[in-house]
Each structure stands twice: as C-alpha cells, then as structure tokens.
GUPALO-62468 format. One line per 5 residues: their letters; for each residue x, z, y of N, C-alpha, C. Coordinates in steps of 0.2 Angstrom, whole numbers. Atoms other than C-alpha are relative to their C-alpha. Layout:
REM residues N
a) X Z Y X Z Y X Z Y | ...
REM end
This chain:
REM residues 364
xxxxx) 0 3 -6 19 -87 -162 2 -8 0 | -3 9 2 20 -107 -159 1 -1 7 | -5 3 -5 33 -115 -148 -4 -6 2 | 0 7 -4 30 -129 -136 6 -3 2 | -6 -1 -3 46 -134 -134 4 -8 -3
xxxxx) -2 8 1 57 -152 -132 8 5 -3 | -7 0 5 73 -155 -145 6 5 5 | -5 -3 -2 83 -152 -130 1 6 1 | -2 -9 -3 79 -132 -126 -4 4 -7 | 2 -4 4 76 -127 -144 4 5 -2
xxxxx) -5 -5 2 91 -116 -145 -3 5 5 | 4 -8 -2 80 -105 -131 -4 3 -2 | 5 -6 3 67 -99 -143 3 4 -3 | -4 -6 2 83 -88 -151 -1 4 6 | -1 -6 -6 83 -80 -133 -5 4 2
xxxxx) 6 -3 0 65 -77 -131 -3 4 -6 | 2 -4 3 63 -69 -148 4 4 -1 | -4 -6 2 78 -58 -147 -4 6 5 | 1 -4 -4 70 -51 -131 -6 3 -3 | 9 -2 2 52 -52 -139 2 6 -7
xxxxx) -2 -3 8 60 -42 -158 4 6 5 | -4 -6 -3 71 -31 -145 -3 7 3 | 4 -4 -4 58 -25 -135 -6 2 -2 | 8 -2 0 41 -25 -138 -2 7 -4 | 2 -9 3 41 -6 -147 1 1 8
xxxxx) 0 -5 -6 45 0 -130 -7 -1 3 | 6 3 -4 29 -9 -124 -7 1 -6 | 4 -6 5 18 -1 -139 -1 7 1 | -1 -7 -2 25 14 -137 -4 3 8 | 0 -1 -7 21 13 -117 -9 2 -1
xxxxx) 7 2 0 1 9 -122 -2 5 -6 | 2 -5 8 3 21 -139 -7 -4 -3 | 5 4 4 -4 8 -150 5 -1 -4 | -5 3 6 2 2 -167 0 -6 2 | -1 6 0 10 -13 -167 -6 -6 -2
xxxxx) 4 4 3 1 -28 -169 2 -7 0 | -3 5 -2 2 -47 -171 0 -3 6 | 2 1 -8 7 -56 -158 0 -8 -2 | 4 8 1 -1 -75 -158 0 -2 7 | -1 4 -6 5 -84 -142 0 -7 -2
xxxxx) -3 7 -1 8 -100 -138 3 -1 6 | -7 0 -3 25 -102 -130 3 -6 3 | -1 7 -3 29 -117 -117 7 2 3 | -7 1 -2 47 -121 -114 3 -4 4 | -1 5 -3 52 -131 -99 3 0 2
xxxxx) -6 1 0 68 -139 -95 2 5 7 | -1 -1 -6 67 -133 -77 -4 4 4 | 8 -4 -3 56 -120 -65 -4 -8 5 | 5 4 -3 50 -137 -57 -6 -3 -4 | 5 3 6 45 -145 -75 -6 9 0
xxxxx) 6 -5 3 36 -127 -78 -6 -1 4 | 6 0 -5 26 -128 -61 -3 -8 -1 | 1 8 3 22 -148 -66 -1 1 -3 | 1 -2 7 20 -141 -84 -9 3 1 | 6 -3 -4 5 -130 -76 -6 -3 0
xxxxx) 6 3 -5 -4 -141 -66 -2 -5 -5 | 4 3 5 -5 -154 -79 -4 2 -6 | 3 -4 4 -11 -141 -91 -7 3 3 | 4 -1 -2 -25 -138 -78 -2 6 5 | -3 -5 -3 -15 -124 -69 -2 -2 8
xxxxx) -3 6 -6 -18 -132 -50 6 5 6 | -3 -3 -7 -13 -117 -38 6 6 -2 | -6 -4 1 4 -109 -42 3 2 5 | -3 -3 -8 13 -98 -30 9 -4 0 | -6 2 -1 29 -103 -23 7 4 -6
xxxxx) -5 -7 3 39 -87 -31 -2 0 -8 | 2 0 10 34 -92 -50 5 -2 -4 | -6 3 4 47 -93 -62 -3 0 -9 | 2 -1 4 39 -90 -75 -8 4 0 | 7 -5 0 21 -83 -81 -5 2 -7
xxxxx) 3 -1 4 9 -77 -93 -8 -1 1 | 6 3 -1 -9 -87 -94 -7 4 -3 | 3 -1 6 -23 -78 -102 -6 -3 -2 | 3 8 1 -33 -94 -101 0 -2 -7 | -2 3 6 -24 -100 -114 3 4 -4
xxxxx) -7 -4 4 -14 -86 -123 6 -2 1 | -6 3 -1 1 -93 -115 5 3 0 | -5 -1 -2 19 -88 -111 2 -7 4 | -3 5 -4 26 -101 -99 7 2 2 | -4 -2 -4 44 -102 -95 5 -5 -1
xxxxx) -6 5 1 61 -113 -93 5 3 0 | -7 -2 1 79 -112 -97 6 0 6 | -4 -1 -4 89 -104 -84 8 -4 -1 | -4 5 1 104 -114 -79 8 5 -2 | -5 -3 1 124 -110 -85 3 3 4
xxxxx) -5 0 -7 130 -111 -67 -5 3 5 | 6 1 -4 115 -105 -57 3 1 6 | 0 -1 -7 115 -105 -39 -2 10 1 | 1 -6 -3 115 -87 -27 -8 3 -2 | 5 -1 -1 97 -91 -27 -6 -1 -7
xxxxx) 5 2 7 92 -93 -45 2 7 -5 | 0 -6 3 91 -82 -60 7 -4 -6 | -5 1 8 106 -80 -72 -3 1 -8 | 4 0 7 103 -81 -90 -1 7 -4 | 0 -6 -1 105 -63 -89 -7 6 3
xxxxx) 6 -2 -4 93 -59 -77 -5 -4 -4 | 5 2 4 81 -71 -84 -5 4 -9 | 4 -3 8 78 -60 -101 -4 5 3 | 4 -6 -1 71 -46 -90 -6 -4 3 | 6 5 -1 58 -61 -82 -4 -1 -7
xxxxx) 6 2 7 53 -64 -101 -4 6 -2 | 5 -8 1 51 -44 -106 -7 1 6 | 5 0 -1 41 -44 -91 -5 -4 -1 | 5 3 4 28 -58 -96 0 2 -7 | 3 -4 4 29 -50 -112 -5 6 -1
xxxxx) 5 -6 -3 21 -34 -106 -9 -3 2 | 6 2 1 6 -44 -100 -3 -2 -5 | 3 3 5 4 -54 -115 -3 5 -7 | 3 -4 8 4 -38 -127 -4 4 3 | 5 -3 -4 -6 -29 -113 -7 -4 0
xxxxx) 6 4 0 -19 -42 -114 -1 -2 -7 | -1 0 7 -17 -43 -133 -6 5 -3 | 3 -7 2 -22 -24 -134 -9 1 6 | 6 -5 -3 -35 -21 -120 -4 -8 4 | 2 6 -4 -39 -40 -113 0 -2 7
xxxxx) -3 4 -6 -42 -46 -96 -2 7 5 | 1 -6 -5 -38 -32 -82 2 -4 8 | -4 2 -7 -35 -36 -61 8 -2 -1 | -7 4 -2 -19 -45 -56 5 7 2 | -4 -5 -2 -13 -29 -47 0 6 -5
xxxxx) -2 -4 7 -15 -19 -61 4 -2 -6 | -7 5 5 -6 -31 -74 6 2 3 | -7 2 -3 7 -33 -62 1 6 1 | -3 -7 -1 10 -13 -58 2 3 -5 | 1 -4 5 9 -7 -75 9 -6 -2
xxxxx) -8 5 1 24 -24 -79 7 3 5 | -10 -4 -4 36 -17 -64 0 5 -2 | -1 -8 1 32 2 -71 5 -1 -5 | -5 0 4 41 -5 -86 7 -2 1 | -5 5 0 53 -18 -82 8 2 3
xxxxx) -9 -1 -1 66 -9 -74 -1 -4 11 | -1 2 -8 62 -19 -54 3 5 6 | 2 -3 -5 60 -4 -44 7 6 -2 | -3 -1 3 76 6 -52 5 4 5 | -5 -3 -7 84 11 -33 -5 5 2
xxxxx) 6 -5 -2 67 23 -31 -1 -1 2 | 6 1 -5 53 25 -23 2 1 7 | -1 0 -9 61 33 -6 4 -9 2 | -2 5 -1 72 17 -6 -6 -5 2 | 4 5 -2 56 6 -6 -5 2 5
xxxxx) 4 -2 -7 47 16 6 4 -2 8 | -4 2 -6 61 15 17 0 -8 4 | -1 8 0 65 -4 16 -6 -3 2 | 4 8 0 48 -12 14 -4 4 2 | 7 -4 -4 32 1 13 -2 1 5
xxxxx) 0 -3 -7 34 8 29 5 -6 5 | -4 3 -6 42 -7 37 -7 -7 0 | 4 5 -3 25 -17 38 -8 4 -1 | 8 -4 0 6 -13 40 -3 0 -6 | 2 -2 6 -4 -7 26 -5 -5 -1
xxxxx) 6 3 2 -16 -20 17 -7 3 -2 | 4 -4 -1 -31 -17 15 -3 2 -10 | 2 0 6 -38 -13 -6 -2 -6 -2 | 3 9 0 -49 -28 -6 5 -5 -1 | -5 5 -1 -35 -38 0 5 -1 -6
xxxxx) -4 -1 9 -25 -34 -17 -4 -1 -4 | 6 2 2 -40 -37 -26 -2 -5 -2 | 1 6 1 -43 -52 -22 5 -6 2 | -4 3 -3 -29 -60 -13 6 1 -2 | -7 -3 2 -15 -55 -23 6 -4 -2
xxxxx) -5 7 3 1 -65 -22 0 -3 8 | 3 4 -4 -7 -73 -7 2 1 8 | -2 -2 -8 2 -65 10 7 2 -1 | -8 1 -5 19 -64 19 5 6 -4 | -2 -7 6 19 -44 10 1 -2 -7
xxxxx) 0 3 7 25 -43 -8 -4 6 -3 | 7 -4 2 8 -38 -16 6 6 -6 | -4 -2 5 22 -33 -31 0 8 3 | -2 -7 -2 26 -18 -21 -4 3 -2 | 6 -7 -1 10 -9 -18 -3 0 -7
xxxxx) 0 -2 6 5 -14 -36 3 9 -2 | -5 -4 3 20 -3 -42 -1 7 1 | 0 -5 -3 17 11 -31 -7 3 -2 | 6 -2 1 -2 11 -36 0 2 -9 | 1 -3 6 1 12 -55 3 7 0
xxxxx) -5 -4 2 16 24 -53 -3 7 4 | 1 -6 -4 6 36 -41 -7 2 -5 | 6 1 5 -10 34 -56 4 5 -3 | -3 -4 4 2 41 -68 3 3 -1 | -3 -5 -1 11 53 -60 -7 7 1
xxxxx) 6 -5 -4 -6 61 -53 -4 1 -7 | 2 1 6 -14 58 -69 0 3 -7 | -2 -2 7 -6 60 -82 0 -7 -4 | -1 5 4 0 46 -96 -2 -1 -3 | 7 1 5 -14 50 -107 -7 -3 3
xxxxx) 8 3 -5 -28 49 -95 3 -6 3 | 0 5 -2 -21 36 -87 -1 -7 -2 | 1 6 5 -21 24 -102 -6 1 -3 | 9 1 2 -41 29 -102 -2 -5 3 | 2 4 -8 -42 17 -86 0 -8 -5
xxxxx) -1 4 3 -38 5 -99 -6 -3 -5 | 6 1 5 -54 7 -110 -5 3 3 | 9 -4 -2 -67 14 -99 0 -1 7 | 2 3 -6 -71 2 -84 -3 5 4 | 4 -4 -5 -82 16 -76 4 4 4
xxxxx) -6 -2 -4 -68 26 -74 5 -4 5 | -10 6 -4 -55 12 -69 -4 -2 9 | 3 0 -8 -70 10 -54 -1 4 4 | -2 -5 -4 -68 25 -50 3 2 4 | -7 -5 -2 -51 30 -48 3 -4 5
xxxxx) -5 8 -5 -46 11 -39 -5 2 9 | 2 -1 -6 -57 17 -24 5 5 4 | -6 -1 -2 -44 19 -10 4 3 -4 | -6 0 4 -31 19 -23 7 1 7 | -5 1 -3 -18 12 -12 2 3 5
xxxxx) -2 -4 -4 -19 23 2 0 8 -2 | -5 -7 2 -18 38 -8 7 0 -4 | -5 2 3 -4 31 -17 6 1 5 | -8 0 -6 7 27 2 -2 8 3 | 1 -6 -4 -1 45 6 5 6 -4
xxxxx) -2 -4 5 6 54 -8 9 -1 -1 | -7 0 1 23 46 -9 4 3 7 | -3 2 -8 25 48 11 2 8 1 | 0 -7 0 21 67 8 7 2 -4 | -5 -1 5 33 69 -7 8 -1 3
xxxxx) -4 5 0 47 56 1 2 5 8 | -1 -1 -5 44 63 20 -1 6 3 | -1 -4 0 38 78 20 -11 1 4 | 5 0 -3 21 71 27 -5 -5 -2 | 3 8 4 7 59 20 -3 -4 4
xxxxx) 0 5 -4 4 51 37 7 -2 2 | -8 2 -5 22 46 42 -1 -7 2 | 0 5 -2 24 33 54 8 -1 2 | -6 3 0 42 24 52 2 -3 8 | 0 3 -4 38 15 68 -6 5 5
xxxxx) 7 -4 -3 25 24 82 -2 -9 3 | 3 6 -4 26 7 90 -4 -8 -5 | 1 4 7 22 -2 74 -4 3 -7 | 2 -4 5 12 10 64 -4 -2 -5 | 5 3 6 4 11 49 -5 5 0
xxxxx) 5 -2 -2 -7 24 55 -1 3 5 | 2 -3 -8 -18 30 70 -6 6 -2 | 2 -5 -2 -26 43 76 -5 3 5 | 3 -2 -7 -39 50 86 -3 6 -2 | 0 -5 -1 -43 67 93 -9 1 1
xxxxx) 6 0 -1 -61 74 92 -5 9 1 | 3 -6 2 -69 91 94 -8 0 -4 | 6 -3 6 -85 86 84 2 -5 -4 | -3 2 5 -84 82 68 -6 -5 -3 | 3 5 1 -91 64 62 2 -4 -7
xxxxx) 0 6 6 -95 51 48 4 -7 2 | -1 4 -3 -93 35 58 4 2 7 | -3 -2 -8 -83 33 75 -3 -8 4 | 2 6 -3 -90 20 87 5 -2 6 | -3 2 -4 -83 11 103 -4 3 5
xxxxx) 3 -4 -4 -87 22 117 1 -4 9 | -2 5 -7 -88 14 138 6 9 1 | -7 -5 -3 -72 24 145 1 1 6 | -2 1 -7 -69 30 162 10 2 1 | -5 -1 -3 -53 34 173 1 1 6
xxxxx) -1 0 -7 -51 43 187 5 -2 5 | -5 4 -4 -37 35 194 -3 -9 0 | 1 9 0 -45 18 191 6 -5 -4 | -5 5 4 -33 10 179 -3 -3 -5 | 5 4 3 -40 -1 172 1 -3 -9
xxxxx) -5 0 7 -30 -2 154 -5 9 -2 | 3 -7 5 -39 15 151 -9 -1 0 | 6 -1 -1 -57 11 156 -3 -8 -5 | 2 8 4 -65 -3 142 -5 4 -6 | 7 0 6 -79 -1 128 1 0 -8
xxxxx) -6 1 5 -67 3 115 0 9 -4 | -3 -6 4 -62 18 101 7 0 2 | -9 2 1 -45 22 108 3 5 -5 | -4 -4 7 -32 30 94 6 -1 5 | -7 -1 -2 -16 34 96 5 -1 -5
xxxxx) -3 -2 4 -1 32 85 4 6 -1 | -2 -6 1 4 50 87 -4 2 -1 | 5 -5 2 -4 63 78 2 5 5 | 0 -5 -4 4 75 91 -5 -2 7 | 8 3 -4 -7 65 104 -7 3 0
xxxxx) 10 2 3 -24 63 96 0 8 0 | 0 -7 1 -20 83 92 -4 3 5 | 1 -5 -6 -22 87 113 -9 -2 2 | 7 2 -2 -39 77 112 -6 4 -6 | 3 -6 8 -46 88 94 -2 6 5
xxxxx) 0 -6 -2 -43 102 108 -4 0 6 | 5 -1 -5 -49 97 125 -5 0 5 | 5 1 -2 -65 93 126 -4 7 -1 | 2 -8 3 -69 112 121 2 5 3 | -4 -4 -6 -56 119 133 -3 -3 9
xxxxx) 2 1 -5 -64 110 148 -6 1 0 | 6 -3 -3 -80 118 142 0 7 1 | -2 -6 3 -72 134 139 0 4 9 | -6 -3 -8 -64 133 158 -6 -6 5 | 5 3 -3 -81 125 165 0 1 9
xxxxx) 2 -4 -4 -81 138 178 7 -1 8 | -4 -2 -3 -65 136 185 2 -9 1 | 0 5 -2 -55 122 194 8 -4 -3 | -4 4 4 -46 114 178 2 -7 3 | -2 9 1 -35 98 176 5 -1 -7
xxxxx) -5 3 6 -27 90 161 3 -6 3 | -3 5 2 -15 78 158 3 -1 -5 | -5 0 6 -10 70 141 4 -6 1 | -5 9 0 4 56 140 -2 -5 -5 | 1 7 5 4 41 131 8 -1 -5
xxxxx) -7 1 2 22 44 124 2 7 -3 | -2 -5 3 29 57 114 5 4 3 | -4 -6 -2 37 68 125 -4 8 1 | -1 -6 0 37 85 127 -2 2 9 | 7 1 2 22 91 136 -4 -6 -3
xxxxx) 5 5 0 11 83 127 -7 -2 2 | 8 -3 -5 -4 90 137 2 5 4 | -1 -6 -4 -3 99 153 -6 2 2 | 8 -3 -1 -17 110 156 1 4 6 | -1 -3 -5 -19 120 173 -8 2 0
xxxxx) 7 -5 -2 -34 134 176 -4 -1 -5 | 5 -1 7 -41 135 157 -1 3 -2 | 1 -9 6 -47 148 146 0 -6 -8 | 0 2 10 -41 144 127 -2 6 -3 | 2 -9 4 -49 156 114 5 -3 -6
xxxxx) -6 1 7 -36 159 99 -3 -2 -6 | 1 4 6 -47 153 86 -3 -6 0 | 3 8 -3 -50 135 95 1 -3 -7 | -1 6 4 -53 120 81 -2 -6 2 | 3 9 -4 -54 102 83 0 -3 -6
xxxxx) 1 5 5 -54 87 73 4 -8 -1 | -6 6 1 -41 72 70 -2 -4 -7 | 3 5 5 -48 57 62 5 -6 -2 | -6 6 2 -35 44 52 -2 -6 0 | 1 7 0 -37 26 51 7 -2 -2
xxxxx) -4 5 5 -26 14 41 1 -5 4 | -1 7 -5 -19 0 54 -2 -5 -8 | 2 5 0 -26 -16 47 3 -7 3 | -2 6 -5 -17 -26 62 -6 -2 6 | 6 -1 -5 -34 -27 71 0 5 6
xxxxx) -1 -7 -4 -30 -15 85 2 -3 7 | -2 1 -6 -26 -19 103 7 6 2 | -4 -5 -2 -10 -9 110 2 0 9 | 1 0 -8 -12 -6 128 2 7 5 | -6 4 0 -2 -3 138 5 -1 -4
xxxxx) -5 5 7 11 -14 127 3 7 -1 | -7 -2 3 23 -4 121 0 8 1 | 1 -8 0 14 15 123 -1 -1 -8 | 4 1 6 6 23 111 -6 2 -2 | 6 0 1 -9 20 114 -2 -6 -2
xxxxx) 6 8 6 -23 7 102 -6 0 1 | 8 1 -2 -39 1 106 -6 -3 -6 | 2 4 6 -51 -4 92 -8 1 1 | 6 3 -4 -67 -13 97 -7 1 -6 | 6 0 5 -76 -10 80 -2 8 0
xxxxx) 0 -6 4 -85 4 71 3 2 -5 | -4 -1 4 -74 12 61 -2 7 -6 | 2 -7 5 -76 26 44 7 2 1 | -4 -4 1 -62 36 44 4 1 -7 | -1 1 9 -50 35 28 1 9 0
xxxxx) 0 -9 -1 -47 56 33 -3 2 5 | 3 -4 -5 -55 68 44 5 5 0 | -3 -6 1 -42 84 46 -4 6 5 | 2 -4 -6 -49 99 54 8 5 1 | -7 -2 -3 -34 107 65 -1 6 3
xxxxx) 3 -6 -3 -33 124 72 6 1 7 | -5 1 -7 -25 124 90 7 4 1 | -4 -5 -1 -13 139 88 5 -5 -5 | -4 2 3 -5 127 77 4 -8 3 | -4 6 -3 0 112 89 2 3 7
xxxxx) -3 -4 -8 3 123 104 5 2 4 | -8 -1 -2 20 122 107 2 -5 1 | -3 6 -2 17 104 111 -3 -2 6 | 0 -1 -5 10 109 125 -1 3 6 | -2 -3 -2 11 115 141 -7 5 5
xxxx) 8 -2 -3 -3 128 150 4 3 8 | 0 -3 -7 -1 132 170 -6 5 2 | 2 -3 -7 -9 145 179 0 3 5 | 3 -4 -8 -16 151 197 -1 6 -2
REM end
C-alpha cells in the first residue's frame, strides 16, 4: 500500500492499518476468496474539506455534500482525513471514524476481487457488513422506508446519492433481501456472471420493500400513510397487461370524478369493490340496482341494493408503485388520478367471498 500523506498526519497511517490488518479476513471470508494483496494508494487529508479540495484537484469535480471519506476505483484510491480530538455533535469521533474506513475498505477489496460493479450494489453489500443498519430492518421500515415514496430502480441506477432520500437505505435492503432470498452462495454468483446480475436487478427494489413489508407487516403492500402512500391501487374485473386513462362519467355531476384519467386508490379495500362491481351490475342487469363506494376507509366499503352476487365471483386489483406523479383529488381522500399509461408492477386476482365483510348488500 502507498501512503499519500503530509508529516503532520503520519501517525494516522497506524489507525488505518490497524483497521485494514483487524479486519479485512472478515471481508474475505464475506466474498469467500483467499486473501490477496492489497495495492492501494492511500490519501490522507488534514480535514474533510482538504479531502473534498484533495478530490477535485486530483480531477474528482462532483462530490456529494455527505462525503467524508471515499474509495476511487479510477485510481485505486482510498481517500480520507483525520478525525478531530474534540469533534463537534456533528462530526465523526475517532471512534466512529474506524467504521468509515472498514467501510471503504470493503469496496476497495470488493473491487480488488471482482472489479467495477453499480454504486447501489457496492454500497449495499458495504452497509451488509459494516454494522450501519444494526437496530433492524423493521426499525428502518418504520422510520424511513415507509415514511417516503418509493424510487424508481433506474433512479438508483443512475442517480444514486443524488435525492432528498437516502439512496444508502434501499441499497441495504436490496442486497440484504438478494441474500436472504437467495442464498449466500448464489448470491456471490451475481458477482461473476453479469447475465445473472441483469436478471435478478430487474425490479429488485420493489420486491425487496414487498418482501420485508410482508415479513415486517404482515403484508407486502402496506401503506404506512393512505394519505401519502407508497402504493395504489385499482379495481378491475378484466384482467389486463397495460391500463390506460379512461374519459369518466358521474351521475351526480362532480366534476372531481369526471376527467380522462386512470383513477387508483390508495386502499386496497376500495380498489377490492371495483375488482367486483362491474360483474355484479351485469349479474343484476335485470333489476333496479345502485351502488355506492366511498372514497375513505370506512366501513361500508360498498353499498349495494337489488343485486345478484354469485359465490364464486372474481375480480382483479392491479398495484402500482407511487412515483409521486399522481393527482389526489379530492385533496386529502383516497382517491389518485394518473394521466399516463401505466404497466402494473402486480396484478392480484381476488375472489369476492373474501373481501365481503367490507361490504354492505340491501335488499327489496
């Protein structure tokens, strides 16, 4: 390894190779490879400003605000500075700091061993070791997951690092749901067989929040928020590829219901009574039906008056992944508007005897 490093922070190459000699079996062990040598070049900056300065003049231009250190594989680098005696609330003590270095080390022997792989996959595979996520999964579903809208795959792909969300998160959750679902063998095939790795990354992310939501919730749509969801819903009794923006009527004339639009819901109790209805009003053709479903989660969901239901009625409930692109009209129901055409990240077929207690039937 060869130090970059000024007179005055030559005493932190002892702290970086204690880390580097303490650790780096576990991170062998993690990829099950033999040992190998490791040939960095190691830059040491008095301060995280000199490092971000250190960077740019090494031809680094665009560093994230949140960099304290990094790992280049431009250059075979390690980058990092000497945490202070007395740090502030908002700095890293020299404690915490060692676990900042294990993790850039993790890249550096991760790209040693197998070369250049995505940013979200570096970085998932670095929080699986490091110890970040250590309070669990349900804690981070709680807090963070489920308390903002779902990105979209692409968007970690290519923009990682790059939004308000901390891409770190779904990283974490995308390795950790690979290697749980997987297996720790097959998992580190993803590592040496690109055909695979473009396989298995196709909506990765949304089976990963689907998986833990089930595990964690008891349900792999769970919406934390109806009014803020992270997923929608629409009810359909045929069963389709595509969903388009349909013109919409209203016989009351409200004009919040009548537009050129896919409407969803974020209730799957909702979307449930439109899976069913269009089947029951052909069922009940002859006679002088009416429905009502609400926009709100109460109890009826659906009123029905003068219909014939057959006991082995089925429908169709199509999911979608909020994006943020959605209208919510009227504010603050729970109904969504959404003007494109959309694919369905699921399709569920639903059988009516099974939501039917959400709602209520009247007869003459």
């Amino acid at each position: 390894m060869n130090y970059i490093v000024s007179d005055k922070n030559k005493d932190f190459i002892k702290v970086i190779e204690k880390v580097i000699n303490e650790r780096k079996n576990e991170i062998f062990e993690f990829f099950k490879k033999e040992e190998c040598k490791l040939n960095f070049n190691i830059y040491i900056y008095d301060t995280k400003e000199e490092l971000v300065i250190g960077l740019k003049d090494r031809g680094f231009k665009d560093s994230p605000d949140y960099m304290v250190t990094c790992f280049k594989d431009e250059d075979n680098s390690l980058n990092f500075f000497v945490p202070k005696d007395n740090p502030k609330d908002n700095e890293f003590s020299k404690e915490e700091y060692n676990d900042v270095i294990f993790h850039e080390l993790i890249h550096a022997i991760e790209y040693a061993l197998f070369g250049e792989k995505p940013e979200w996959f570096n970085e998932g595979i670095a929080k699986y070791l490091d110890g970040t996520y250590s309070k669990g999964m349900k804690y981070l579903f709680d807090n963070y997951i489920n308390k903002t809208l779902i990105p979209s795959g692409e968007e970690i792909e290519k923009e990682f690092g790059m939004h308000n969300y901390d891409s770190y998160d779904y990283a974490y959750i995308m390795i950790s749901y690979l290697i749980e679902t997987m297996g720790h063998n097959n998992f580190l095939k993803l590592l040496e067989d690109e055909n695979l790795f473009n396989k298995t990354k196709q909506n990765l992310l949304l089976k990963a929040i689907c998986y833990y939501n089930e595990l964690i919730y008891g349900t792999k749509y769970y919406n934390a928020d109806l009014n803020n969801p992270h997923w929608l819903f629409h009810g359909s009794s045929k069963k389709l590829d595509v969903l388009l923006p349909q013109q919409s009527h209203d016989s009351n004339n409200n004009k919040i219901n009548i537009d050129n639009a896919l409407f969803v819901t974020s209730s799957l109790k909702i979307a449930s009574a439109y899976a069913f209805k269009d089947s029951i009003k052909e069922y009940s053709k002859n006679l002088n039906w009416n429905f009502e479903v609400t926009n709100y989660e109460n109890y009826p969901i659906m009123t029905m008056k003068n219909v014939k239901i057959k006991d082995n009625l089925e429908g169709y409930i199509y999911v979608f992944s909020n994006n943020g692109n959605v209208l919510n009209e009227p504010k603050d129901s729970l109904q969504f508007k959404i003007y494109d055409k959309v694919i369905p990240y699921d399709v569920m077929e639903v059988k009516y005897n099974d939501y039917k207690d959400n709602y209520k039937v009247i007869r003459n």
